[in-house]
Each structure stands twice: as C-alpha cells, then as structure tokens.
N, C-alpha and C positions, 0 to 999 in steps of 0.2 A: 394743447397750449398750457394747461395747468404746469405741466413740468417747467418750461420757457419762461411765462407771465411774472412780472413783478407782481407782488402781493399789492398793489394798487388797483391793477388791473383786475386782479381775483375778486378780490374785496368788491369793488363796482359790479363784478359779472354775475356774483352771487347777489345785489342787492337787484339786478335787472331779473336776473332769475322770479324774483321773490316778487316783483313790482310792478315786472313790464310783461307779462310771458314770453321771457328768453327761455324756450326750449328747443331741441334736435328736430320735433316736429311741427311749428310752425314757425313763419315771422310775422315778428311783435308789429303792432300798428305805431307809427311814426309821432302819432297824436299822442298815445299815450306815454310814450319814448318820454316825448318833448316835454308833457306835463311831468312827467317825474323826475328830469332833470331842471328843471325850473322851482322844484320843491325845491331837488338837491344843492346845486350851485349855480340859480340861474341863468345856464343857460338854456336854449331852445333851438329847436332843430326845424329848418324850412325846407320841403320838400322845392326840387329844380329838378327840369326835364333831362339835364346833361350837364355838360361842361359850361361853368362860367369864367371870365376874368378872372386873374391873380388880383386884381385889385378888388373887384368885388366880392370874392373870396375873405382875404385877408380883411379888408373893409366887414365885413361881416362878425367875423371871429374877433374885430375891436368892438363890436357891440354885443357879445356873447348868443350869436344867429351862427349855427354850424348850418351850411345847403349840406342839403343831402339826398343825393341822386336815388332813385326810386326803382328801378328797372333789376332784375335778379338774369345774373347769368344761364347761358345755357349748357340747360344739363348736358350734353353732349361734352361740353369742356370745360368740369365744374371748378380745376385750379386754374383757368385763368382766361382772363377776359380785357379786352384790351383799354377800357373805361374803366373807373371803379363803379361799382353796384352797389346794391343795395347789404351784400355778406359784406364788401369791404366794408364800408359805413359804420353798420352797426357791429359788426365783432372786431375792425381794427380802432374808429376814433372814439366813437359812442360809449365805451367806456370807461375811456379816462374822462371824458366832460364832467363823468358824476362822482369822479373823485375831487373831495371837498382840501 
C-alpha cells in the first residue's frame, strides 16, 4: 500500500507502527489501539460481535466511538471475506482516525 496511500495514511501507519505494535507478525490489541487514538484525536474504538445498524453506526462515529468488529478472516481465503474483520478495521479505517 505504501505506493497507493495518501501520506496521511502513512504518517498514522508509521505512528501505529511505533505506538500500537502494528506489525506483519502480530495483531495489535484493540485496548491499546483505542488508548492511542484517544491521546491522538479522541477517538476510541469499541469492540462488537458483528454487524450493527447504519444508525448506530453513524450514531456512534457522531460521538468519535468507531465499532470494530473483532473476528480475523480465514486463512484459507485471506483477500476476502464477506463481513469486514478485524484486517479490514484496523489496516483500512484505524488509521485515518489518528490523523489529527
């Protein structure tokens, strides 16, 4: 993605890198996610078992609450999954949240 990524994106990936342990070999814990975007820009990340309403969703995102589904796809078919997971979460919204 580096070639792709707006320099916003980079910038946040390399501060999760340094903050959250975003690396190739594990995923980061959602607590600490959450506490570091809450230094950053206030917001915070709440774990949910699956799919919620658009309203409670968006409802959420007006009081700076991202849900954030918990469950990691399976390896057998690691580009794609027909929920988002826990790779979409944290490598697609997670971090623009901590761009201030």
């Amino acid at each position: 993605w580096e070639k792709y990524a707006c320099k916003e994106y980079m910038k946040s990936m390399n501060l999760m890198k340094k903050h959250c342990n975003y690396h190739r070999n594990a995923i980061p814990q959602l607590s600490s996610i959450s506490s570091f975007l809450q230094i950053q820009t206030n917001f915070r990340l709440r774990p949910v078992a699956g799919l919620i309403s658009s309203r409670d969703f968006l409802n959420g995102l007006a009081f700076r609450t991202f849900f954030c589904t918990q469950y990691i796809r399976h390896p057998s078919k690691p580009l794609y999954t027909p929920e988002p997971d826990i790779c979409h979460e944290l490598l697609g919204h997670v971090p623009m949240f901590a761009d201030r």
